[in-house]
Backbone as CSV, one residue per row, in Angstrom:
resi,resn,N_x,N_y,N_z,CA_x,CA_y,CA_z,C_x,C_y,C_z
1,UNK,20.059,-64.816,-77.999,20.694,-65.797,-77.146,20.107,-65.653,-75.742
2,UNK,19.385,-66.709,-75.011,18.338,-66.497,-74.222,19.794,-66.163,-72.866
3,UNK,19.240,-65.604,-71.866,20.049,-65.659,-70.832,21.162,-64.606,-70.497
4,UNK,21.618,-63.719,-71.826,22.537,-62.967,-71.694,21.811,-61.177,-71.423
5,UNK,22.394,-60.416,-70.943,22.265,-59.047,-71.045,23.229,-58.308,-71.944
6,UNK,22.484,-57.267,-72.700,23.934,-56.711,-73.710,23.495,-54.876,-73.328
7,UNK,24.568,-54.621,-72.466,24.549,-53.250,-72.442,25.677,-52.151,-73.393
8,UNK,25.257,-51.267,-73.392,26.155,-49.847,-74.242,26.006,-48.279,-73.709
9,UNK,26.862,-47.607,-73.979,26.872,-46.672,-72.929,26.936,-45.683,-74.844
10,UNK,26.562,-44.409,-74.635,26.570,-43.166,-75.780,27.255,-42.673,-75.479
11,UNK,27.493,-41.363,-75.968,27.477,-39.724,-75.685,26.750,-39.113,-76.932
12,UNK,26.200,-37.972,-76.366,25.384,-37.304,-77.217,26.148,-35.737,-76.872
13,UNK,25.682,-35.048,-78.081,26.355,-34.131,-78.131,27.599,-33.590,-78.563
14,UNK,28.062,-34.692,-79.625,29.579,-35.000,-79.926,30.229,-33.687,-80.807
15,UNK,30.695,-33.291,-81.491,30.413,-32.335,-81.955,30.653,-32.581,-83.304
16,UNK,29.636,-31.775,-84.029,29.231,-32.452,-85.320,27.978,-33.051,-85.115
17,UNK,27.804,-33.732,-84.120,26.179,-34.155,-83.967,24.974,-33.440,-84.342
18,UNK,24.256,-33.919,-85.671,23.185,-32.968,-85.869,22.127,-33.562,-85.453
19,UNK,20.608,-33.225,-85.852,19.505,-33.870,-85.131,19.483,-35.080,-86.290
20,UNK,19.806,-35.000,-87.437,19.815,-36.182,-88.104,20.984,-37.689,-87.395
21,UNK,21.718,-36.967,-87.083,22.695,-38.168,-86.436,22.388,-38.769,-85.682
22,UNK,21.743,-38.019,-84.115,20.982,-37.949,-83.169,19.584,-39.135,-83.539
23,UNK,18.913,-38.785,-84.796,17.970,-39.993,-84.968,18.550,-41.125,-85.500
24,UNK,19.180,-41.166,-85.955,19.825,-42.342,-86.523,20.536,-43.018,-84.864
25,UNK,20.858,-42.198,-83.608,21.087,-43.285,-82.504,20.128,-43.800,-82.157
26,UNK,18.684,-42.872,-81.824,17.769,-43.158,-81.720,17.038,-44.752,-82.397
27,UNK,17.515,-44.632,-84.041,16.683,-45.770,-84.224,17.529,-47.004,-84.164
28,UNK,19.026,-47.026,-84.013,19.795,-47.823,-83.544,19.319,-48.493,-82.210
29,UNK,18.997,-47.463,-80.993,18.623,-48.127,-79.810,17.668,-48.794,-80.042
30,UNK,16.431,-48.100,-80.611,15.025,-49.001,-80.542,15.235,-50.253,-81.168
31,UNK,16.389,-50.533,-82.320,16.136,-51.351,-83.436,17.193,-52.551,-82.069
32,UNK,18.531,-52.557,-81.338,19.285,-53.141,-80.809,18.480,-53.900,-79.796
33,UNK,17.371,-52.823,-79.067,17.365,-53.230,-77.671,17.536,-53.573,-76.892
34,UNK,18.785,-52.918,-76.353,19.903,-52.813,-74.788,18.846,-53.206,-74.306
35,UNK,20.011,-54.196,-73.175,19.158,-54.537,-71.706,18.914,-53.218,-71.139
36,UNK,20.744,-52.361,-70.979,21.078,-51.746,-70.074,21.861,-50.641,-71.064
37,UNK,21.383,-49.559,-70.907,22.063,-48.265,-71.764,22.384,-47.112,-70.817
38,UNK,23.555,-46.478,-70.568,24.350,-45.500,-70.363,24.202,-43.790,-71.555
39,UNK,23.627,-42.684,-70.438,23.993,-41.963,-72.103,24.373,-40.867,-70.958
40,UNK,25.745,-40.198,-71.778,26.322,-39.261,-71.126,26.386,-38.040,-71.886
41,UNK,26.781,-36.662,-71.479,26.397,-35.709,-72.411,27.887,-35.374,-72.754
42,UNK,28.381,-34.926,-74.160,29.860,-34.425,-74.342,30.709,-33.167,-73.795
43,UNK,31.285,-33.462,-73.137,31.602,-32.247,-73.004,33.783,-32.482,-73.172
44,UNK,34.081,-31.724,-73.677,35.807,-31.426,-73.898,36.359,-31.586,-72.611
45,UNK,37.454,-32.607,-73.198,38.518,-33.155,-71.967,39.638,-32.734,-72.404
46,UNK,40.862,-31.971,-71.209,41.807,-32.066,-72.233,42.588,-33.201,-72.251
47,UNK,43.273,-33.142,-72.792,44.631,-34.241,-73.428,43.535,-35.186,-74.158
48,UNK,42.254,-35.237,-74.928,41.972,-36.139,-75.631,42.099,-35.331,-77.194
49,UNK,41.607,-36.590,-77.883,41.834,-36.146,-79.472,40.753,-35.545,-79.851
50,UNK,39.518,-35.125,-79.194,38.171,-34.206,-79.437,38.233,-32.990,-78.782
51,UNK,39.414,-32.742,-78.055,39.657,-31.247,-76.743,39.275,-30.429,-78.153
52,UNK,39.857,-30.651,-79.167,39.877,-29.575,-80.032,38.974,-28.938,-80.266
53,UNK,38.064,-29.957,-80.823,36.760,-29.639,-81.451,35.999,-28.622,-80.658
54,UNK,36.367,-28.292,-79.483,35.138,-27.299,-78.568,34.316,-28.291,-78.107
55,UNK,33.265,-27.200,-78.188,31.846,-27.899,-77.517,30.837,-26.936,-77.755
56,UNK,30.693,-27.270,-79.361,29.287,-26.112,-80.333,28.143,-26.631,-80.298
57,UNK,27.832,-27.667,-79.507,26.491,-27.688,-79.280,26.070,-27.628,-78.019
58,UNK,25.008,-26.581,-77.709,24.268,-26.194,-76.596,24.205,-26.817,-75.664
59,UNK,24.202,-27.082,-74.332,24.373,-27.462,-73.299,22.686,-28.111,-73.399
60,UNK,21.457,-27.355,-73.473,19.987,-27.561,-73.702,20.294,-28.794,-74.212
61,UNK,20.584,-28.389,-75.521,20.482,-29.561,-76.768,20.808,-31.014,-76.786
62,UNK,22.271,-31.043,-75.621,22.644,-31.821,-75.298,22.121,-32.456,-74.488
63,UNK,21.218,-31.703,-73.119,20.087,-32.724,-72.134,19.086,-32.908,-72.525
64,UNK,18.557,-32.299,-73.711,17.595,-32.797,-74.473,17.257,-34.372,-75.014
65,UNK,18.786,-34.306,-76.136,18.797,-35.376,-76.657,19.494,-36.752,-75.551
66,UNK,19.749,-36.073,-74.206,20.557,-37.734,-73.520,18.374,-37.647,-72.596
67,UNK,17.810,-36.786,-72.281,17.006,-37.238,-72.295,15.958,-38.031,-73.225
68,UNK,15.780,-37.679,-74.311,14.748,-38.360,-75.375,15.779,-39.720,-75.552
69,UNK,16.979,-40.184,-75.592,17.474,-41.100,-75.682,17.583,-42.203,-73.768
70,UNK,16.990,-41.978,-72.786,17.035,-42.135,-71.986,15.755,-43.046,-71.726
71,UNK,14.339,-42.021,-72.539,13.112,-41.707,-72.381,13.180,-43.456,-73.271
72,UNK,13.376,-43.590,-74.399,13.005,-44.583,-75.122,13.469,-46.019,-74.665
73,UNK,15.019,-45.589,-73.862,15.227,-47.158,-73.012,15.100,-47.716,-71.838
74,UNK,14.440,-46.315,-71.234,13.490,-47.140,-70.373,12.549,-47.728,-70.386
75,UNK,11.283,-47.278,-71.598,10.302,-48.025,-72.548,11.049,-49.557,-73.088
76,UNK,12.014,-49.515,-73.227,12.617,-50.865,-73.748,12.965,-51.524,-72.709
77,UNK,13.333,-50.914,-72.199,14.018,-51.610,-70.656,12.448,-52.407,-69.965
78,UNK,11.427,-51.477,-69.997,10.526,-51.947,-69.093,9.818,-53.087,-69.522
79,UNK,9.699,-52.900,-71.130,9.312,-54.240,-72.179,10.394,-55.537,-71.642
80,UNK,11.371,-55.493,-72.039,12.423,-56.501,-71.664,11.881,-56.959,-70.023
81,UNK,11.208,-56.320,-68.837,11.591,-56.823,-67.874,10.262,-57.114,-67.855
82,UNK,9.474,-56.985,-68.416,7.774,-57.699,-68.445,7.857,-59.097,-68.485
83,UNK,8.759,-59.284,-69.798,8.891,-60.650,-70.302,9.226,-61.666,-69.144
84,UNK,10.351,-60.576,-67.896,10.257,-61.463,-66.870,9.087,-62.232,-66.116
85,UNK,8.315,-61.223,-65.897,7.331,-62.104,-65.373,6.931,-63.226,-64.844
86,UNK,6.535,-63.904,-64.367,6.587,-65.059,-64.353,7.493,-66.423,-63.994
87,UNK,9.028,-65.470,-64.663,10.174,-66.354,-64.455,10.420,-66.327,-63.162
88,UNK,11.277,-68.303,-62.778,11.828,-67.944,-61.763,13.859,-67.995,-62.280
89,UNK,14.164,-66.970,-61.571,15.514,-66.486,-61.334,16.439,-66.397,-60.329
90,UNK,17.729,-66.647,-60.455,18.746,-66.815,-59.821,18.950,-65.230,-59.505
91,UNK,19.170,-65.258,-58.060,19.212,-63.723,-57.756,20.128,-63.837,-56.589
92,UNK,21.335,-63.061,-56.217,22.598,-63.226,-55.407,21.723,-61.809,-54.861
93,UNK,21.729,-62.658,-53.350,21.030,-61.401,-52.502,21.857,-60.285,-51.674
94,UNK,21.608,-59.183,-51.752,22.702,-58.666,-51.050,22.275,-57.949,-49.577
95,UNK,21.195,-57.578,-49.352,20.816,-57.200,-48.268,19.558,-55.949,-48.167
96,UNK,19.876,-55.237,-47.340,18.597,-54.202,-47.322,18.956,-52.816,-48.349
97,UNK,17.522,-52.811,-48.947,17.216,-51.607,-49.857,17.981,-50.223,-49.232
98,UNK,18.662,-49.502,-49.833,19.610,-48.235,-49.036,17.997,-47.147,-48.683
99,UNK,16.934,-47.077,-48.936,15.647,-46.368,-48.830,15.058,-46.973,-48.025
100,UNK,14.941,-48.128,-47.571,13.812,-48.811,-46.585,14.697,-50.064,-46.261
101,UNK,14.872,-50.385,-44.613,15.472,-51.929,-43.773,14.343,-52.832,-44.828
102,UNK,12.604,-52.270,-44.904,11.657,-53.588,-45.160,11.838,-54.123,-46.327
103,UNK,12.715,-53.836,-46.996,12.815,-54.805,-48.789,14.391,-54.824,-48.875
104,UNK,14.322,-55.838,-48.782,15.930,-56.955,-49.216,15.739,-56.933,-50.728
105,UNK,17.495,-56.443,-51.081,17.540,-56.316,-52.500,18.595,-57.023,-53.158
106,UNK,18.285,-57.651,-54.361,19.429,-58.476,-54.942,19.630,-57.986,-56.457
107,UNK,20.396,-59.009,-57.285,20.222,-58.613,-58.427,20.462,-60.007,-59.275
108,UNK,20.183,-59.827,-60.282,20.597,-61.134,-61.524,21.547,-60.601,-62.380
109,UNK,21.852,-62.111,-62.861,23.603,-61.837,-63.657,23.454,-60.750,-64.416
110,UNK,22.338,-60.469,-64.829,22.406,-59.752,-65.742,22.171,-57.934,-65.190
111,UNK,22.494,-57.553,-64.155,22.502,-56.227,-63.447,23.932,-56.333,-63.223
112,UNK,24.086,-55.061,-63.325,26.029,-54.500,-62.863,25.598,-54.162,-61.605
113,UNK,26.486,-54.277,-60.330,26.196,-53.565,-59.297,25.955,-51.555,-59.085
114,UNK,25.555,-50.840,-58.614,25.499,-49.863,-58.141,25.493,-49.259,-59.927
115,UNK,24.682,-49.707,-60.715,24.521,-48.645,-62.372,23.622,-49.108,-62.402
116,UNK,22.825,-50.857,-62.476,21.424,-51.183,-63.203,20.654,-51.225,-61.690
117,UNK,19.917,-51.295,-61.927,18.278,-51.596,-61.198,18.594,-52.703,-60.320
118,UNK,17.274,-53.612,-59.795,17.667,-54.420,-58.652,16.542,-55.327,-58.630
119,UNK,16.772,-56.540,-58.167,15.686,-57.422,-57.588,15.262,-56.773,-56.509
120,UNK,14.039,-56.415,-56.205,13.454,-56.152,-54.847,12.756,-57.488,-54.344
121,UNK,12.985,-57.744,-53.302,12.421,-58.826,-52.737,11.507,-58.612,-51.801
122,UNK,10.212,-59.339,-52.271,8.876,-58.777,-51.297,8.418,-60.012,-50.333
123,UNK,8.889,-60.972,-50.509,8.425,-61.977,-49.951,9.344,-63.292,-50.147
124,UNK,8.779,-64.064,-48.979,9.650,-65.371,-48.872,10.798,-65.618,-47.644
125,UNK,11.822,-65.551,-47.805,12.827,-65.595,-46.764,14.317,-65.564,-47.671
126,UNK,14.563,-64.807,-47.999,15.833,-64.086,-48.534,16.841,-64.040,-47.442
127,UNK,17.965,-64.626,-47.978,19.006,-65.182,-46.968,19.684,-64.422,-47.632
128,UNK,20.553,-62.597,-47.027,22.477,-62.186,-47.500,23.119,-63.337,-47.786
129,UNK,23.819,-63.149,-49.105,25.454,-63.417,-49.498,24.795,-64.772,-49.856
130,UNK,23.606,-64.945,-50.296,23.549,-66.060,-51.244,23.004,-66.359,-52.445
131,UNK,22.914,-66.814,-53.522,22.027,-67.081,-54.764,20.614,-67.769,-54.437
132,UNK,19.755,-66.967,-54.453,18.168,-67.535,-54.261,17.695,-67.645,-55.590
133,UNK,16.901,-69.092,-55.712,15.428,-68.732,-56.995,14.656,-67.938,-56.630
134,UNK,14.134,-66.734,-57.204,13.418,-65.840,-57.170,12.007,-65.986,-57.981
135,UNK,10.991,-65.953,-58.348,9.986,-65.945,-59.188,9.856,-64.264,-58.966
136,UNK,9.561,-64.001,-60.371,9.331,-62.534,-60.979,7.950,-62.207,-60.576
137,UNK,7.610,-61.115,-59.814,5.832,-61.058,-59.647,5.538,-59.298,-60.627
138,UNK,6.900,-58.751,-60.319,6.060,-57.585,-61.029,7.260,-56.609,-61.691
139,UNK,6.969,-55.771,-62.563,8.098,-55.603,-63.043,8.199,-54.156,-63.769
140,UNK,9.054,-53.296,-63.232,9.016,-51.323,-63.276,10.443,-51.488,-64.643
141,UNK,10.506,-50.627,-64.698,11.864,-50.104,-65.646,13.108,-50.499,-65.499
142,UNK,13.214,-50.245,-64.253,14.485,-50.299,-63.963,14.645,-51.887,-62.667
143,UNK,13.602,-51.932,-61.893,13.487,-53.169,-60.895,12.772,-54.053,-61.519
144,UNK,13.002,-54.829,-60.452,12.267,-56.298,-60.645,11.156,-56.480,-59.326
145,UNK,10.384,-56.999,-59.321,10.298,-57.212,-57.904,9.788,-59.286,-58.092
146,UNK,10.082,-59.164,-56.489,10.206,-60.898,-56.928,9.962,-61.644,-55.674
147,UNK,9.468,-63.148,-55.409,9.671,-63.568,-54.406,10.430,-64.814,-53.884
148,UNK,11.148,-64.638,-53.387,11.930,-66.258,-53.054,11.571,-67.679,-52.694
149,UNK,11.321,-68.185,-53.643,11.372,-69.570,-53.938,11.790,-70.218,-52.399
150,UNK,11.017,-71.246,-51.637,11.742,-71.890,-50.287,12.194,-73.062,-51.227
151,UNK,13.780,-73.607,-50.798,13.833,-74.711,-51.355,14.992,-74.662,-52.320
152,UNK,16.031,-75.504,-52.223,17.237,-75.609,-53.263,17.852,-74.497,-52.448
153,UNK,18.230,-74.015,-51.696,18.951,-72.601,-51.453,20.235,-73.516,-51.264
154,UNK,20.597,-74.698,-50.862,22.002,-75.449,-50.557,22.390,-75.381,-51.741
155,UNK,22.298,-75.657,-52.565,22.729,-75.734,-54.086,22.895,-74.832,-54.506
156,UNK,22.438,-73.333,-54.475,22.249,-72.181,-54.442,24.106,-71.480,-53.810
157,UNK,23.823,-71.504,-52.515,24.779,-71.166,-51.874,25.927,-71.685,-52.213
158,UNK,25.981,-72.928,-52.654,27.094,-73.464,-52.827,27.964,-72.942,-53.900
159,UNK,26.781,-72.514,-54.825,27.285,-71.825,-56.291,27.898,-70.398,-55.618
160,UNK,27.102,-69.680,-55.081,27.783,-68.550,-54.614,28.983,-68.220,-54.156
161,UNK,29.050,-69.159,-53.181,30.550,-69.916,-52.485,31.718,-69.946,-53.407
162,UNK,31.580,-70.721,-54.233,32.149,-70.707,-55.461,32.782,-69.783,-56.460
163,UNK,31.846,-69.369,-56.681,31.992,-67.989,-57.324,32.945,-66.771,-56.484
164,UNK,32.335,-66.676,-55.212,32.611,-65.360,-54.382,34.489,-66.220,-54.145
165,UNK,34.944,-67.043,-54.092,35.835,-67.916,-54.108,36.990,-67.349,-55.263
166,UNK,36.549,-67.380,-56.378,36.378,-67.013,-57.784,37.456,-65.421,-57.540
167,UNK,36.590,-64.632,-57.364,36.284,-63.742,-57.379,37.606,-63.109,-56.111
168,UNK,37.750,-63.531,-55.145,38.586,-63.113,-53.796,40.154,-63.616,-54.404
169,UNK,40.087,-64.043,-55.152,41.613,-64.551,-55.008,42.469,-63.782,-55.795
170,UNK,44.030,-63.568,-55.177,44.864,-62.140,-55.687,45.026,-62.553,-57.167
């Protein structure tokens, strides 16, 4: 379904988790291909229904496997954002990169704030607190990088307006 993002979050390390289980997430991810994947390592909480179980697998074992499961969706992740390329995209700008004032950063519907990656914006004239067309120029794992389209931003904003409208009310 063109247009949507489908993310999922793991845990590895569950207990009982063997390396056979472990591949079988493995070929689940490659076979699904998350936009956006979460993998956390297990560890015992109390008051849940797993406190019991301990925590018999190795602490190693466990950053092992949230790494090799990490390792493969960013390879997927970076495939998925190739395809961008080219596209131009709706990108709600939010302001300057927290690493550098010189790159204004946004994101598309399909990024959660402050967990996925980001439009970096290298060029054009990127206006805060509004929806810009973006064209895709290049494209890392986790970012985008992109440049803003001059043109339609009224129509743009208006949607934002809207939305942020949406969004504010008790």
């Amino acid at each position: 379904m063109p247009g949507i993002a489908i993310r999922s979050n793991f845990i590895v390390g569950f207990p009982g988790e063997d390396e056979a289980a472990f591949e079988e997430l493995k070929d689940f991810v490659k076979e699904a291909r998350f936009d956006h994947v979460g993998v956390f390592t297990y560890s015992p909480e109390e008051g849940t229904s797993a406190y019991g179980l301990g925590d018999p697998i190795p602490k190693r074992t466990k950053e092992a496997r949230k790494r090799r499961l990490l390792e493969l969706q960013q390879k997927i992740a970076r495939e998925k954002n190739q395809e961008k390329v080219g596209q131009v995209i709706e990108v709600l700008v939010e302001g300057a990169h927290e690493e550098t004032d010189l790159i204004v950063k946004g994101r598309h519907a399909g990024q959660a704030p402050e967990i996925d990656g980001n439009v970096l914006l290298v060029d054009g004239t990127p206006q805060v607190n509004t929806i810009q067309r973006v064209r895709i120029v290049k494209a890392h794992a986790y970012d985008l990088i992109g440049e803003v389209e001059e043109g339609g931003l009224e129509a743009s904003t208006a949607a934002y307006e809207l939305a942020f409208r949406k969004r504010s009310r008790p």
